[in-house]
C-alpha positions as CSV (number, residue, x, y, z in Angstrom):
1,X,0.0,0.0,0.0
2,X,1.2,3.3,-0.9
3,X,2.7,5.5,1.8
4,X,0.8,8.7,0.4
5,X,-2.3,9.9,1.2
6,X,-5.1,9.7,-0.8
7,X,-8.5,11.5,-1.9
8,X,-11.0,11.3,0.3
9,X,-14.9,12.0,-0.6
10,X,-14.8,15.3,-0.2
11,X,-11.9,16.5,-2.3
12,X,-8.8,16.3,0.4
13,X,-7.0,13.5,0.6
14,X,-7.4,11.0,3.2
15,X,-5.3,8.2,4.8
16,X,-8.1,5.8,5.0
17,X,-8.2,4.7,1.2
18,X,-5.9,3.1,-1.3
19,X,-4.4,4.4,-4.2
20,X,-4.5,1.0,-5.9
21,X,-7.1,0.3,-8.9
22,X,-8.2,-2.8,-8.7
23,X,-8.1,-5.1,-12.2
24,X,-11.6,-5.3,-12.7
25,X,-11.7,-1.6,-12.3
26,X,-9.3,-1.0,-15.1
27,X,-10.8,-4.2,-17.5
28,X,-14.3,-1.3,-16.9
29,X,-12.5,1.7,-17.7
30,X,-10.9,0.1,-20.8
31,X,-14.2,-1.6,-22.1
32,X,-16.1,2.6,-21.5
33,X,-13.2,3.8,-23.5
34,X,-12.5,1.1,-26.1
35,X,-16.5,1.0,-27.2
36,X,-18.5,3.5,-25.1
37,X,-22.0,3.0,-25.9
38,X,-23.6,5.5,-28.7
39,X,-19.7,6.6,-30.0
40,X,-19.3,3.9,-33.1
41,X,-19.2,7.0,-35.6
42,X,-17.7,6.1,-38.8
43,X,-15.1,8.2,-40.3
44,X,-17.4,10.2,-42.2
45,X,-19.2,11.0,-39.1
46,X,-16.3,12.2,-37.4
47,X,-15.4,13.9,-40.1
48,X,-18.5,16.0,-40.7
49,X,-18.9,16.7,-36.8
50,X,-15.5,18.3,-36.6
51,X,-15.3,22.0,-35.0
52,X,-15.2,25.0,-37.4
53,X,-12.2,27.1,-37.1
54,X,-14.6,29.7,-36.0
55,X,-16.2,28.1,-33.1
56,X,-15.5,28.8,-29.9
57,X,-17.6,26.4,-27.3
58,X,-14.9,24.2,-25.1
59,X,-14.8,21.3,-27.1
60,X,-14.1,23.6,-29.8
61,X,-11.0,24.9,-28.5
62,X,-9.8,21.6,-27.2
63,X,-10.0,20.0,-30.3
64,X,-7.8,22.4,-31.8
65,X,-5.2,23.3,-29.4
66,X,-5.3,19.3,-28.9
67,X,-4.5,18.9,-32.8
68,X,-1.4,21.3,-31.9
69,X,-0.3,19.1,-29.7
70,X,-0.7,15.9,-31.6
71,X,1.3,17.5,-34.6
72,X,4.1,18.6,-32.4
73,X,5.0,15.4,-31.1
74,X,5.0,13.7,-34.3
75,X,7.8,16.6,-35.3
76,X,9.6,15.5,-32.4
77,X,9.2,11.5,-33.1
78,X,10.7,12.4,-36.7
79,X,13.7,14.1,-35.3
80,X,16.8,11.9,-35.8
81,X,18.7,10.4,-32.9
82,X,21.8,12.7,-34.1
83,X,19.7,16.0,-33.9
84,X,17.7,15.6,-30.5
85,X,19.9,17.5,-28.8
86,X,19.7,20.2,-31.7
87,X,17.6,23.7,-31.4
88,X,14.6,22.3,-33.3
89,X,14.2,20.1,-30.6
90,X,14.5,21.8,-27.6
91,X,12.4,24.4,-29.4
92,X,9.7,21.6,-30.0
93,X,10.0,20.1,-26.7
94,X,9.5,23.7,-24.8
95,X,6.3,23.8,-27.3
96,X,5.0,20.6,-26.3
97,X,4.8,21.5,-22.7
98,X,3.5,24.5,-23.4
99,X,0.5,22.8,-25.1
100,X,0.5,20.0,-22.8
101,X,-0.8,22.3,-19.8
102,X,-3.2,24.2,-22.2
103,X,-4.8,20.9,-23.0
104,X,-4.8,20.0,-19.7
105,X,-7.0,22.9,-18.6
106,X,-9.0,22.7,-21.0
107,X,-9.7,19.1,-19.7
108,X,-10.3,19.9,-16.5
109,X,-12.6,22.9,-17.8
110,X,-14.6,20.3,-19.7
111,X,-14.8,18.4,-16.2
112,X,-16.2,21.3,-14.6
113,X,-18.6,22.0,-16.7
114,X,-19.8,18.2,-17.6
115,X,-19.7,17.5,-13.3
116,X,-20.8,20.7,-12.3
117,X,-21.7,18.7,-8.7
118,X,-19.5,16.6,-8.3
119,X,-15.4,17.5,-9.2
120,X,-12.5,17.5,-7.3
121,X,-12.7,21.7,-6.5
122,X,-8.8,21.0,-5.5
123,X,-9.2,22.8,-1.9
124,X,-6.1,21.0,-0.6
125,X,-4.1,23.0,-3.2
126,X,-4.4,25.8,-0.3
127,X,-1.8,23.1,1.6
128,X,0.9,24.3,-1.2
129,X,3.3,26.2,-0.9
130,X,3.1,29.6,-3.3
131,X,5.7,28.6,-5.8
132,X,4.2,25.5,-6.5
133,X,0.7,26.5,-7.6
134,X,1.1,28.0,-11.2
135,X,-1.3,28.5,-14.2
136,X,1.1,25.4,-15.9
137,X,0.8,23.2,-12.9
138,X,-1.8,20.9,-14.4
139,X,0.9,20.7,-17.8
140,X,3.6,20.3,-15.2
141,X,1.7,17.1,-13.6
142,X,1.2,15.6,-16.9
143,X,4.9,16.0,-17.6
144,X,5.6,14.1,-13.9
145,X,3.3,11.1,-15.0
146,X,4.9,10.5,-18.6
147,X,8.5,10.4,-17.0
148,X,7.4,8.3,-13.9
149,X,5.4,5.5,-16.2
150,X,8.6,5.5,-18.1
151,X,10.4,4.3,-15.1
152,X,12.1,8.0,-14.5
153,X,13.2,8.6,-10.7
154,X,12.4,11.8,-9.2
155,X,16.0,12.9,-7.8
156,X,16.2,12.5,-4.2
157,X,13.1,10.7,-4.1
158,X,14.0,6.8,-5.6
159,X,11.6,5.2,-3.3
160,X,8.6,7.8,-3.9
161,X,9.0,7.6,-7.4
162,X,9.0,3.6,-7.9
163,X,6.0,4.0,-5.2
164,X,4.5,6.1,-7.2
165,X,4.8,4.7,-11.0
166,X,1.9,2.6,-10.9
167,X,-0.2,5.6,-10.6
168,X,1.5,7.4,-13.1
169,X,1.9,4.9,-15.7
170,X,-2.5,4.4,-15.3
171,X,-2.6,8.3,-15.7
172,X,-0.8,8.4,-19.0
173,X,-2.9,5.9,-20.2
174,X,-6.3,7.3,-19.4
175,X,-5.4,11.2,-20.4
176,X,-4.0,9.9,-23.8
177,X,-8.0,7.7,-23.7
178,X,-10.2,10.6,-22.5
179,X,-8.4,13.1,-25.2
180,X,-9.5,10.4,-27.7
181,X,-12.8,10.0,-26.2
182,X,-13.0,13.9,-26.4
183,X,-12.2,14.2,-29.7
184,X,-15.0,11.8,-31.2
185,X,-18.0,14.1,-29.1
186,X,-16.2,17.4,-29.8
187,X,-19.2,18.8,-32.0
188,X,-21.3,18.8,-28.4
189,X,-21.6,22.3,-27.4
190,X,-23.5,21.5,-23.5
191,X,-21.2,19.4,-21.7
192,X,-24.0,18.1,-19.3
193,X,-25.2,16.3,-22.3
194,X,-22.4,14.0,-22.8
195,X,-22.9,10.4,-22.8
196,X,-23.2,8.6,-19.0
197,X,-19.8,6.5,-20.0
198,X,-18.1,9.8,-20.9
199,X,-18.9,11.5,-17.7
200,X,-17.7,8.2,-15.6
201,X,-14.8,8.3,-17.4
202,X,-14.1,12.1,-16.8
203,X,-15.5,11.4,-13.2
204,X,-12.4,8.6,-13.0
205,X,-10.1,11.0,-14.3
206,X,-11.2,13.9,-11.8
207,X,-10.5,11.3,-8.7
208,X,-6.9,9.5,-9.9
209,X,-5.9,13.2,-11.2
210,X,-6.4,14.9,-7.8
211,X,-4.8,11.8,-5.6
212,X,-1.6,11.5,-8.3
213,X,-1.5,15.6,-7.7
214,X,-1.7,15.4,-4.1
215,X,1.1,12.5,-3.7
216,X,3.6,14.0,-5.8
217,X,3.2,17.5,-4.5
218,X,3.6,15.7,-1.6
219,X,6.4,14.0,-2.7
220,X,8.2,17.5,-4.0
221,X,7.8,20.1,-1.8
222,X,6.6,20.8,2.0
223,X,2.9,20.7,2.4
224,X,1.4,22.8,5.1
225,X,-0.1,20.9,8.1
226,X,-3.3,21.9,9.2
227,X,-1.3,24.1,12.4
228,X,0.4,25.8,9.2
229,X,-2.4,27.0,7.1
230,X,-4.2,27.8,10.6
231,X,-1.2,30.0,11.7
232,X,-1.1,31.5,7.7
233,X,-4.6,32.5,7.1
234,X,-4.6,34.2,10.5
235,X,-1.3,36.3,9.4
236,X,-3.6,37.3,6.4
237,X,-6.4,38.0,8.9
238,X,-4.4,40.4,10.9
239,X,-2.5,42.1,7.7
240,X,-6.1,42.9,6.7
241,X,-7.6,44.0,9.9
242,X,-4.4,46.5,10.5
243,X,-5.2,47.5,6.7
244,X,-8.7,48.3,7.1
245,X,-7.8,50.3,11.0
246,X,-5.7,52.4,8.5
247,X,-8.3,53.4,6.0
248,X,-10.9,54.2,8.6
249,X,-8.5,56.3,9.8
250,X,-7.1,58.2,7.2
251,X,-3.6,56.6,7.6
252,X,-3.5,55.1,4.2
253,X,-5.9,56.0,1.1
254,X,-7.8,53.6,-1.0
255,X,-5.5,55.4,-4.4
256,X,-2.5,53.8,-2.8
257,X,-4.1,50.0,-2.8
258,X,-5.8,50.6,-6.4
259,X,-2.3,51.6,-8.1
260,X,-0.1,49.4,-5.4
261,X,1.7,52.4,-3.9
262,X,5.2,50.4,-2.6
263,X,4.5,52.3,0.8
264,X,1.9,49.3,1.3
265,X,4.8,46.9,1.5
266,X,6.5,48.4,4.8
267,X,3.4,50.5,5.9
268,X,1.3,46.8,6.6
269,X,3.6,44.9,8.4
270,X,4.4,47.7,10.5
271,X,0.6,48.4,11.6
272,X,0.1,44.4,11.7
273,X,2.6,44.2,14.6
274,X,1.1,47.4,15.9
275,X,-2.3,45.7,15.9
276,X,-1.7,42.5,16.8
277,X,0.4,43.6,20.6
278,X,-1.7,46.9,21.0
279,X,-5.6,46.0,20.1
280,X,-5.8,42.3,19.0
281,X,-4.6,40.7,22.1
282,X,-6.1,37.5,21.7
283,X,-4.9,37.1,18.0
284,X,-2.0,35.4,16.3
285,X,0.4,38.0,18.0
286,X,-0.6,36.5,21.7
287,X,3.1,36.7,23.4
288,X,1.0,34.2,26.3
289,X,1.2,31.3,23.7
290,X,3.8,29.5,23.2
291,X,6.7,29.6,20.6
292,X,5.7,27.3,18.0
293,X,2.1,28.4,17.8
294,X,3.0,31.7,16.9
295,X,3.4,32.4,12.9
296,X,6.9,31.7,11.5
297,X,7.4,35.0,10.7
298,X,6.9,36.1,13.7
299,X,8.7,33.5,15.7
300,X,12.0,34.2,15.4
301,X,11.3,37.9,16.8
302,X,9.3,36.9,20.1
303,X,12.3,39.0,22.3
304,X,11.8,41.9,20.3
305,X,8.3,41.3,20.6
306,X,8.0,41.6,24.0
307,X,9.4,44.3,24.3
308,X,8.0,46.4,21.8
309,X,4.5,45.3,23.3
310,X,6.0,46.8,26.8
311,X,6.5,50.3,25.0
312,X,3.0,49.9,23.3
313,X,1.5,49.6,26.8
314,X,2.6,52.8,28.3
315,X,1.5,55.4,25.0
316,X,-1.8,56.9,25.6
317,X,-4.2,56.0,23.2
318,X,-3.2,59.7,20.9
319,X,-0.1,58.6,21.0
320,X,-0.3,55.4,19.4
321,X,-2.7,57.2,16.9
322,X,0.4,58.9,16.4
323,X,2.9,56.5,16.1
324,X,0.5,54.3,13.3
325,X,0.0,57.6,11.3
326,X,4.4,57.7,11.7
327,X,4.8,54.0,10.5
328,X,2.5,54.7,7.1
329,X,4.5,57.6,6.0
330,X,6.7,56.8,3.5
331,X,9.4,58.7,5.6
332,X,9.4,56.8,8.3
């Protein structure tokens, strides 16, 4: 059984299910794909349901930009063994990935709107570090699952990745299916009309997507415990709170957040510390808690912390008017 944790129900992953298919699932998923009932088009068909170049519905669109892609790897499968290490190549490779995460958007567009009710709305994502969630992170993922099912190891990670493979290697196989299966139905303008064995296969694809993207974010870079993204949201919290004290009160104009006066940058954090020792006692500035449940950025400060919280004490409330009105000012 797989060390990482899977999806759960409700869209964050849970360490209570397996990230195994089980044969008879897969012998299903290959019979919906292979011969899904009402898709036996003949070429003609196909043919004569294609998208215009001037439509523009989400089928539309993925048809085309899916086409790109299809002709862009055959340019790089034609490229001699001699050359792959030429400019055309790296040109067409920096290409593919490029269409590789527009397609894959597109996909999970089409799942949105085809499971309005019932997709993976990705709220672990909020567990991520900043860096890691991108517009190309989708393209990224798709990259990851091609190199693991080839037997690729993740540097640093052997273990991970040969955990891990199994997964990926079922991935590549149902994306390269589902583009297929989108392709044949890409003249069908209201995704809620697709065929039953087309939404169970996208509804397949929406549940192994989200538990291969949650184990090898998981894999690559720290993930915020539940403590983390606690302590984090209520940095935002206060950041907000001192910003709004400082429109209320004149200290700061609502000009200098629409054009994003630089000021902002020192002015914030300064009234944040201000507001979190002088008038939010009980907030994520509480010197009474202990170390580690104060927010990282803050930790490493707690001396200074105290002390500025003595000298906060003994202004009269004027004062500290003042001294706010001083920390906005660009001159301070």
């Amino acid at each position: 059984m797989s060390r990482f944790a899977p999806r759960s129900t409700n869209g964050v992953p849970s360490s209570s299910s397996s990230t195994t298919t089980s044969a008879s699932e897969v012998a299903q998923l290959n019979a919906s794909i292979s011969s899904p009932p009402g898709c036996r088009f003949s070429f003609f068909k196909q043919l004569w349901r294609k998208p215009k170049k001037t439509d523009n519905y989400l089928l539309a669109n993925f048809y085309r930009e899916d086409a790109k892609l299809q002709q862009t790897v055959m340019r790089l499968l034609v490229i001699p063994p001699d050359q792959q290490g030429g400019e055309d190549a790296k040109t067409l490779s920096q290409r593919m990935r490029r269409l590789q995460g527009v397609v894959m958007n597109l996909i999970m567009e089409v799942v949105k709107e085809a499971l309005p009710e019932t997709y993976n709305r990705r709220d672990f994502r909020a567990k991520y570090t900043e860096e890691v969630v991108t517009d190309n992170i989708n393209g990224a993922l798709w990259h990851a699952a091609e190199c693991l099912s080839f037997g690729v190891e993740i540097a640093y990670h052997p273990s991970e990745s040969l955990e891990l493979q199994p997964l990926a290697a079922q991935m590549s196989g149902l994306i390269d299916s589902l583009r297929t299966t989108l392709r044949t139905h890409c003249h069908i303008k209201d995704l809620t009309t697709l065929p039953a064995s087309v939404r169970e296969m996208l509804q397949l694809f929406d549940v192994k997507w989200a538990d291969f993207e949650w184990n090898y974010a998981s894999m690559m870079c720290p993930v915020l415990s539940v403590e983390q993204y606690d302590q984090q949201q209520e940095t935002v919290v206060l950041m907000c709170e001192a910003a709004q004290r400082a429109l209320r009160k004149g200290w700061l104009s609502a000009e200098m957040f629409e054009f994003m006066d630089p000021v902002l940058m020192f002015a914030i954090p300064r009234l944040a510390i201000v507001t979190g020792l002088a008038h939010n006692g009980s907030g994520p500035l509480d010197l009474k808690r202990s170390a580690g449940e104060l927010p990282p950025c803050f930790r490493v400060f707690i001396k200074v912390l105290v002390k500025v919280k003595n000298l906060l004490e003994i202004l009269k409330p004027e004062e500290l008017d003042r001294l706010e009105s001083a920390l906005c000012s660009s001159e301070g």
